[in-house]
C-alpha positions as CSV (number, residue, x, y, z in Angstrom):
1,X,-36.2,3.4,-17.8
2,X,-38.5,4.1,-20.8
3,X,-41.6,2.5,-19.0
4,X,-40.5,5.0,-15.9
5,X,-40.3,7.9,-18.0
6,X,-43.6,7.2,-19.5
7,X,-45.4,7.1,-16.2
8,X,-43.7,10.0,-15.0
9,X,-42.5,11.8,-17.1
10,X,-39.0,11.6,-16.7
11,X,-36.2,10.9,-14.1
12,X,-35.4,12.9,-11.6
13,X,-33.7,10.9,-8.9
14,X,-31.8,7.7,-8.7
15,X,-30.8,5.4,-5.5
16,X,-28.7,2.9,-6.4
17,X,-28.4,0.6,-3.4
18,X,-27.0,-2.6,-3.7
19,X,-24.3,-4.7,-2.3
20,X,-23.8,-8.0,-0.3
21,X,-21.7,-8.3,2.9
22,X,-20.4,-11.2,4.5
23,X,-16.6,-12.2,5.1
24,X,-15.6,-13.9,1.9
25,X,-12.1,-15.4,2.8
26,X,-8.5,-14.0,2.7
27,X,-7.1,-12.4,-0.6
28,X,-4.8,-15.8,-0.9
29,X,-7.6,-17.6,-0.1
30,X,-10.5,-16.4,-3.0
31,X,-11.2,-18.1,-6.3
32,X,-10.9,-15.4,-9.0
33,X,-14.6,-16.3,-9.4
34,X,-15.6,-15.4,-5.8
35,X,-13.8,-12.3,-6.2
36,X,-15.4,-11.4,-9.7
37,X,-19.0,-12.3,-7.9
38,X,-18.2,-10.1,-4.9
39,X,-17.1,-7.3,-7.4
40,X,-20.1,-7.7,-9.4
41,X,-22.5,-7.6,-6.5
42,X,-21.2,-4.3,-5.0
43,X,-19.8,-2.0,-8.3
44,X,-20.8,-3.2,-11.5
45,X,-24.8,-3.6,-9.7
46,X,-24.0,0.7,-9.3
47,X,-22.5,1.1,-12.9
48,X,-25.4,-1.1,-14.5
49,X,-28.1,1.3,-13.4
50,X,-25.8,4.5,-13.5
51,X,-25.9,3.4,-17.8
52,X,-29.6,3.9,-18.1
53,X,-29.9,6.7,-15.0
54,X,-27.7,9.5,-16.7
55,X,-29.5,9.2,-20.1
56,X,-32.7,9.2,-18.8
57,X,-31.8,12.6,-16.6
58,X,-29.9,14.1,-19.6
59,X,-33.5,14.0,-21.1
60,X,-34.8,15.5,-18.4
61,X,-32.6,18.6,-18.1
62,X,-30.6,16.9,-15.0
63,X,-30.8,15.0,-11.7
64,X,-29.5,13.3,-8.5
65,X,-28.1,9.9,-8.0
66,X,-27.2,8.8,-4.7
67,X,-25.0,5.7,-4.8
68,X,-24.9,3.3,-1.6
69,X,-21.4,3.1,-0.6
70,X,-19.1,1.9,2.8
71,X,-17.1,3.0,5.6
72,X,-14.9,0.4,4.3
73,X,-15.0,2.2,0.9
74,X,-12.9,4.9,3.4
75,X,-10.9,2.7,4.8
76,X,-9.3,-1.1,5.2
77,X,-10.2,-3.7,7.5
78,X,-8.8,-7.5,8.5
79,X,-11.3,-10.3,8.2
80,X,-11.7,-12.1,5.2
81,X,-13.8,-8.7,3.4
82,X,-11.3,-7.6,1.1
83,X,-13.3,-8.0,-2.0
84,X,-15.9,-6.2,-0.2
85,X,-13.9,-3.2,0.8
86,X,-12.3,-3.5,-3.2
87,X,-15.7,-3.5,-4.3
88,X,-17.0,-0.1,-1.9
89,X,-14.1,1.4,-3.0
90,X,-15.2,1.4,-6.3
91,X,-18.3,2.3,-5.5
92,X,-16.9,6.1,-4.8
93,X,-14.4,6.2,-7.3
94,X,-17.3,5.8,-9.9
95,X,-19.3,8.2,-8.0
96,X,-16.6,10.7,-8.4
97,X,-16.1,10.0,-11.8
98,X,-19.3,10.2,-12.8
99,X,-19.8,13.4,-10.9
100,X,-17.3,14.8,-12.7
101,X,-18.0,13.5,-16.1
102,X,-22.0,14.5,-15.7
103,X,-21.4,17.9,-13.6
104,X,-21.9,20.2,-17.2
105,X,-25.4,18.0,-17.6
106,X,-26.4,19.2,-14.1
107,X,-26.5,15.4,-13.1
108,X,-25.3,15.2,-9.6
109,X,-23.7,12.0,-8.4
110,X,-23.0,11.6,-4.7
111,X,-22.5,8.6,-1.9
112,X,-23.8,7.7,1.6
113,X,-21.1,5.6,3.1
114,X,-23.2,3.9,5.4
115,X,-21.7,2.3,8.8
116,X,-23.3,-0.2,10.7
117,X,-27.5,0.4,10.0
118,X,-29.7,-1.8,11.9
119,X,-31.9,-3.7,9.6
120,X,-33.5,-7.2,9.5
121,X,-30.2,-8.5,7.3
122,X,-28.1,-7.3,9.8
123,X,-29.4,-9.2,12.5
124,X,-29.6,-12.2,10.6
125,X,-25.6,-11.7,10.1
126,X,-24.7,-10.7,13.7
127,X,-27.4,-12.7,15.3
128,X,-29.7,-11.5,18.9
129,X,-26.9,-12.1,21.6
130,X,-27.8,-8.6,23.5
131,X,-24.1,-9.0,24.3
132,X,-22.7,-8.6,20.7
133,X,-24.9,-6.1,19.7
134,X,-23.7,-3.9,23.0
135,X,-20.7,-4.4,21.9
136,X,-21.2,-3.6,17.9
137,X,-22.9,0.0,19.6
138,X,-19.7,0.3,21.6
139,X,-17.6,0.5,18.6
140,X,-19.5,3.6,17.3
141,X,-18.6,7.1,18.9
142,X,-22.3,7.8,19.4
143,X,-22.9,4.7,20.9
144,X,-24.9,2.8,18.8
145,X,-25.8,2.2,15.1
146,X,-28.1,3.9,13.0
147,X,-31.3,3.4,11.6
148,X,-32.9,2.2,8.4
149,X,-34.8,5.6,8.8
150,X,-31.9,7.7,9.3
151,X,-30.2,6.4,6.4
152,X,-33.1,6.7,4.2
153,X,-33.1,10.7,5.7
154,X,-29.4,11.3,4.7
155,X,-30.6,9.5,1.2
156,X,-33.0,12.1,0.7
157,X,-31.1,15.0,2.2
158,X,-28.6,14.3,-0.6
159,X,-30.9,13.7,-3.5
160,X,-32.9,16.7,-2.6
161,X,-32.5,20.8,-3.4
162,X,-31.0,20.9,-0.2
163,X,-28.1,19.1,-1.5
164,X,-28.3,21.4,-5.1
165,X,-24.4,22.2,-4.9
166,X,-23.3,18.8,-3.8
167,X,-21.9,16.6,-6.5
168,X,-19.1,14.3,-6.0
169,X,-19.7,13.8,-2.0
170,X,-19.3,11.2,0.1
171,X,-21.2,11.5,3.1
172,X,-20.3,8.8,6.4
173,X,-23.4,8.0,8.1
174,X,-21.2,6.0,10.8
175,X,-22.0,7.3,14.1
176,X,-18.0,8.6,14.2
177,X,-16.7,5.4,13.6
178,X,-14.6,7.1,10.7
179,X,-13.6,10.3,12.4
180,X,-11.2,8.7,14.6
């Protein structure tokens, strides 16, 4: 954070994106190890930056930190991705708390709940069967899944002045998969 500050002369904005996704096993049928790892992966990699991030932008006189969350930090689904969900969960109630505990630092802290994004990991996890992916853009209200750019628009959008009185947000980019 130093070396960044150096170079730039201080933080403005923070995206902390990180997380792994993959069906882990039923609740009954984790190691407490598995879930710890799954935990770790998805909230404590947001509350590790988030340590360094807020000091470095209380120097600065403020900031924005966008903090990659779920859909299934909204809701619950079947299918062996219950750390996952635990995990995304978490994810926003740290970014509410932290909004909340940085607000009088003007330090805003908000979350893009992303749905399904098309990206090179994601077709590695569903694979190229045309037929699965028309029917993964079926499950979407819009009819299909978003892109890597739009999510890195709605990142911006909510880091930027645009977004100046938004602190403690969640924002779905799902296609409507949420709405219903």
């Amino acid at each position: 954070m130093r070396a960044t500050e150096d170079a730039f002369g201080g933080l403005d904005v923070a995206f902390d994106n990180a997380g792994e996704f993959g069906p882990t096993g039923q609740i009954d049928e984790m190691s407490p190890e598995e879930w710890a790892a799954d935990v770790t992966a998805l909230l404590t990699s947001v509350f590790l930056p988030l340590r360094h991030e807020i000091p470095a932008m209380r120097r600065r006189g403020g900031g924005s930190v966008v903090n990659t969350a779920s859909t299934l930090g909204a809701v619950g689904i079947s299918g062996g991705i219950s750390s996952y969900t635990a995990g995304k969960h978490g994810v926003i109630g740290l970014t509410k708390a932290a909004a909340l505990e940085y607000a009088h630092a003007n330090i805003r802290v908000n979350a893009l709940a992303l749905g399904t994004v098309d990206t090179p990991r994601y077709r590695a996890f569903v694979g190229d069967s045309q037929e699965t992916l028309d029917m993964l853009d079926s499950l979407h209200p819009l009819g299909r899944i978003g892109t890597a750019e739009e999510a890195a628009s709605a990142v911006v959008c909510l880091a930027g002045d645009e977004a100046a009185f938004f602190t403690g947000s969640v924002l779905a980019m799902d296609g409507g998969w949420t709405a219903r």
